[in-house]
C-alpha positions as CSV (number, residue, x, y, z in Angstrom):
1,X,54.2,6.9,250.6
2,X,54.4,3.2,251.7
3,X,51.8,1.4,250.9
4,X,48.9,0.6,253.4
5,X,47.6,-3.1,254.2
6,X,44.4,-3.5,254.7
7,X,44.6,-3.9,258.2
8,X,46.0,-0.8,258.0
9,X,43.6,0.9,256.7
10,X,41.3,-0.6,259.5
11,X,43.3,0.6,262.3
12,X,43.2,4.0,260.8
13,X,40.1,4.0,260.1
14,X,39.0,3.0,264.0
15,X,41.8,5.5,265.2
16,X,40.3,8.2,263.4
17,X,37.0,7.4,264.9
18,X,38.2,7.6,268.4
19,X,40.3,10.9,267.5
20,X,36.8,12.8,266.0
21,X,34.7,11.3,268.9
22,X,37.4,12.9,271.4
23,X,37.4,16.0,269.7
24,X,34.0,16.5,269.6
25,X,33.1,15.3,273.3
26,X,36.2,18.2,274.6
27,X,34.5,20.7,272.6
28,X,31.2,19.9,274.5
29,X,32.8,19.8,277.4
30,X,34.8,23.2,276.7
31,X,30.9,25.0,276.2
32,X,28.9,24.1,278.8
33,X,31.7,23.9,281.8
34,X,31.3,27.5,284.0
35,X,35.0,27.4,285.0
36,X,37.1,29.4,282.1
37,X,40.4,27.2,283.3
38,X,38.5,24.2,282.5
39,X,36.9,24.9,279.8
40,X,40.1,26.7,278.2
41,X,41.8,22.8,279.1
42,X,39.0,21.3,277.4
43,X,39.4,23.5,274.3
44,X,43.2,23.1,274.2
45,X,42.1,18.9,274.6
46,X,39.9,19.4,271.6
47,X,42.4,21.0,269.3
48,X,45.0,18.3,270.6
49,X,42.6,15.8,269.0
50,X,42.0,17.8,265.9
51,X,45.3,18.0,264.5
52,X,46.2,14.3,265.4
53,X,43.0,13.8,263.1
54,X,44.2,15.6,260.9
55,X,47.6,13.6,260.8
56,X,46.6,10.7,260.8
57,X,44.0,11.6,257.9
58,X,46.7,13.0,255.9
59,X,48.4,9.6,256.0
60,X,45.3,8.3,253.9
61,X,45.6,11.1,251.3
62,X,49.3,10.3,250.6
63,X,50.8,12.7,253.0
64,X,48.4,15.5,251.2
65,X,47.5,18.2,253.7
């Protein structure tokens, strides 16, 4: 694994913010919108976000999944 700056780190760090925060706002969406097509979009969204999470949070653990 290369070695991560500390300004790295940072901009993981704030990426994996925005990546949770987007996750968990699709999943809202994807229970309380009435139209299935929607909400199935917005679930689809939400799992999107998830595994770039999870990516991304790999990268801190050395590539470890």
């Amino acid at each position: 694994m290369t070695n991560l700056t500390a300004k790295d780190l940072d901009v993981l760090s704030h990426i994996l913010t925005g990546e949770e925060m987007a996750c968990k706002k699709a999943r809202i969406y994807a229970n309380t919108l009435t139209d299935v097509a929607l909400a199935q979009e917005m679930d689809r969204i939400a799992c999107a976000h998830a595994e770039r999470f999870s990516a991304l949070f790999a990268i801190l653990n050395g590539g470890k999944k």
